[in-house]
C-alpha angles and dihedrals in degrees: 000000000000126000099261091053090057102042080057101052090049087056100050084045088051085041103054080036084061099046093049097048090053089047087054095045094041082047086042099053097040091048083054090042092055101034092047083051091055096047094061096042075060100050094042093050091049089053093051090049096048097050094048094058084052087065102046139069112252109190124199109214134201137162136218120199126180133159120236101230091193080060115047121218088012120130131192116212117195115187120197122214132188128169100214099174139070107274131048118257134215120219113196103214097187080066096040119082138183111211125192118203137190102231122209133281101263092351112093108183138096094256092066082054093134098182137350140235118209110216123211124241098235123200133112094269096063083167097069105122088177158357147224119220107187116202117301092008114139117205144180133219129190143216149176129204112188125181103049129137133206120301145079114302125192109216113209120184118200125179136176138222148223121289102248079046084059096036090053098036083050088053089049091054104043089061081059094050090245120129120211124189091181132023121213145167112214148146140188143215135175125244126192111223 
């Protein structure tokens, strides 16, 4: 092989280098391009989430049952409630409701629910039709279920917000393709009577 041959191997060899080179780094700077831009769609939608939970109510909810053996087939209901989030929140408790249901002999889910009890909120002011939990506030509201035999009930608690909490949990869930006519926070338990 002459000198010349050589000289124009070693071209073609530093040409297709240079051409792949250029092929890594272009790959390379668009695969930095793309991933730091998602990083900062991430960031930014990080940032957006977590100051709108800063502006909402977010309730933790749980719920207390316990029979009244000196009355039988009555049930107290005891609902907690805590705001633990930055706003206060409004419950409407005309539109809130706490069901009892007989649940099905060997089938314990709320699908095997046969009927339903509404319980009763209880307090001196029977007329309440709705509260207010500030941040941090912890509250408790009370109800009463008669007329219940013996069996297994599944207590459900259901309460409703206020309107711009619906409004915002409705806009949540369309971006996910879901549809809401009502917003709630809830939770069950069962209880043996």
């Amino acid at each position: 092989m002459t000198i010349i041959e050589v000289k124009n191997l070693a071209s073609a060899f530093q040409s297709i280098a240079l051409v792949l080179a250029i092929c890594i780094g272009g790959g390379w700077a668009l695969f930095q391009f793309f991933s730091v831009r998602t990083i900062e769609k991430a960031k930014a939608e990080l940032r957006k989430l977590q100051l709108e939970t800063r502006s909402h109510g977010i309730l933790q909810i749980s719920v207390t049952s316990r029979a009244i053996s000196s009355y039988p087939g009555t049930v107290i209901v005891d609902i907690h409630m805590k705001n633990i989030g930055t706003n206060a929140e409004t419950i409407d408790l005309e539109k809130s409701k706490v069901t009892l249901g007989p649940v099905g002999t060997g089938n314990f889910n709320a699908l095997s629910v046969k009927a339903t009890v509404n319980a009763m909120h209880q307090g001196v002011d029977n007329v309440l039709v709705f509260t207010i939990l500030h941040p941090g506030e912890e509250q408790i509201i009370k109800y009463i279920a008669t007329g219940l035999s013996h069996s297994t009930y599944l207590v459900q608690a259901s309460f409703v917000g206020s309107p711009s909490e619906t409004e915002y949990q409705s806009n949540i869930a369309k971006q996910s393709g879901l549809t809401s006519s009502q917003v709630i926070w809830g939770c069950t338990e069962y209880i043996e009577i």
